[in-house]
N, C-alpha and C positions, 0 to 999 in steps of 0.2 A: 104838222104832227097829227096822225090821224086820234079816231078814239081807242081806237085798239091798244096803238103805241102808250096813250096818255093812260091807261087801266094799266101795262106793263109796269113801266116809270113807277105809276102809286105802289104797284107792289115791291119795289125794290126800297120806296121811300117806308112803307111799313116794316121792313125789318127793325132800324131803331127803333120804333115804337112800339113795337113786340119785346125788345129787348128791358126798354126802362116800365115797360107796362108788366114782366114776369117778373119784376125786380123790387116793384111796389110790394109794401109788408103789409099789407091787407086780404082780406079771404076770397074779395073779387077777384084780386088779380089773376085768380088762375081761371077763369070762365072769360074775362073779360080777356085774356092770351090768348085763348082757345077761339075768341069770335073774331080778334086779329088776324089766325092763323086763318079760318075759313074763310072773311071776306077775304084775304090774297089768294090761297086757294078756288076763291070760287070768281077771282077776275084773270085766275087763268083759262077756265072753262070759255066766262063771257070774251076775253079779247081775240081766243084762236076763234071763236063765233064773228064775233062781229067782224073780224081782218076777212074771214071769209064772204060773207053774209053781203057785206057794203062794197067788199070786191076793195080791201084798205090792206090786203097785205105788200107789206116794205120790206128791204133786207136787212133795216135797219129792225124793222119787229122780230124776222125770221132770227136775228142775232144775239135781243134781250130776251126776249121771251121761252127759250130755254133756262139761258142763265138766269133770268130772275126767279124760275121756279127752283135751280138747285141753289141761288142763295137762299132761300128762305127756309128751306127746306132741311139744310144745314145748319143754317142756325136756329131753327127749333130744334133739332137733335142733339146740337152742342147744349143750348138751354136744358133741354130732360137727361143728360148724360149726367152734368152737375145737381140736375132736384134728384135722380134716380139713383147714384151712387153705387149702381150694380155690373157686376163683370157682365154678365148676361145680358143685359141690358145695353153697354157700352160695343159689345160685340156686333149685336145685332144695328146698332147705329153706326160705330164704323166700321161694317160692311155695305150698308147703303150711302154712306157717303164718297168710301175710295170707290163703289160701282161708278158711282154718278162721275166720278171724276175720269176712269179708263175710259167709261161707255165716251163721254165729252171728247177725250183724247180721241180716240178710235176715228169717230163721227168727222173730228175736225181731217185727220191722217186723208181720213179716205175722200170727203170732197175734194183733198189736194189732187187726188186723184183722179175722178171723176167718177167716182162709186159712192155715194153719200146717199145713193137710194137702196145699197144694199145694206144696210145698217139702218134703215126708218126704224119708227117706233111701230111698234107693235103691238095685236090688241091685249096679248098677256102683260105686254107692258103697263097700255090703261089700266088692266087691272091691279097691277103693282100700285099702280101712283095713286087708287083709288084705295088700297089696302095700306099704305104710306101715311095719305092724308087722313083720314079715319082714324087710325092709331098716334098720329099725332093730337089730332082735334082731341081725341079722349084722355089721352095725355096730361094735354095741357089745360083740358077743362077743370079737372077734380084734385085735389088737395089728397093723396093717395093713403095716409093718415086715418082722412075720413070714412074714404070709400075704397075700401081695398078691391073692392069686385071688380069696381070699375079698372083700377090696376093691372088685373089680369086678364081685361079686356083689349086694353089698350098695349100691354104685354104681346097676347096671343096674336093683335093685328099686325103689330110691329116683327112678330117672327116672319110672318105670312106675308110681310112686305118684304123681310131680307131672302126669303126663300126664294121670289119671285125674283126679286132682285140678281141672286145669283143664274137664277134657269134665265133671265133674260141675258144676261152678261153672256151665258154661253151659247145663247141662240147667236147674237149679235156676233161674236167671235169665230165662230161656227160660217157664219156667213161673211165676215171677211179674210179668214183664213187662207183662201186658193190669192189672193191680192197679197196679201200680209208673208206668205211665202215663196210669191211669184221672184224668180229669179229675174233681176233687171240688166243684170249687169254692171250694176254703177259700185263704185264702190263706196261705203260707208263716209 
């Protein structure tokens, strides 16, 4: 088990702990969810580093290490759907979670096929997932109540993530298309 793998693993084991730690009825608990949310976030930066770096990538990593960022990532958006109570709000979260879920289908479709590099992640994507985590972290830091600013910080990131979200869904589709319509022959 390298360390790469073992920082993925921690972040699929912090999703409970995020869940009973936003759940606590104290004023911490939203700064102390929001440093949950970033240490997982920021061991997904360190594990694609280090699988690299140490020469540690597995296909057991290449396997969790997406999904463990769209678990987490989903259930903090499930968790702010509930403290946030907003159509706007719910919208803009599920539309990055059904993205995350097609883009996963597609991704898996097309390695079947042996095209799984025409679907990589992309650098508009980084920026996605960097305008995602950000509007989550802010999110889930502030007590919205208190700090309404910060609300529509965290608001305006979170639109800028579904936007992104959507231009990459169609980048992505866009580039499996001539595959996705290629006539095979086979029947259904």
């Amino acid at each position: 088990m390298t360390l790469a793998n073992q920082l993925t693993l921690l972040r699929v084991a912090l999703i409970p702990v995020l869940v009973l730690v936003f759940y606590l009825p104290y004023k911490w608990s939203y700064i102390a969810s929001a440093v949950i949310f970033a240490a997982a976030a920021a061991t997904d930066w360190l594990d694609g580093y280090l699988a690299r770096k140490l020469n540690q990538s597995t296909a057991f990593g290449a396997f969790l290490d997406p999904v463990a960022d769209k678990l987490m990532v989903a259930t903090a958006l499930v968790l702010l759907v509930g403290l946030h109570k907003s159509a706007w709000f719910t919208v803009a979260a599920a539309v990055i979670i059904c993205r995350e879920i097609a883009v996963s289908g597609l991704r898996e479709w097309m390695a079947e096929l042996g095209q799984r590099s025409s679907v990589a992640v992309s650098y508009v994507g980084k920026i996605k997932t960097t305008a995602q985590m950000a509007a989550i972290i802010v999110l889930l830091a502030f007590d919205v109540r208190d700090f309404p600013v910060m609300e529509t910080l965290g608001y305006l990131l979170l639109y800028v993530a579904a936007a992104l979200t959507l231009w990459t869904m169609v980048m992505y589709l866009r580039a499996a298309w001539p595959v996705l319509m290629a006539d095979n022959h086979k029947s259904p």
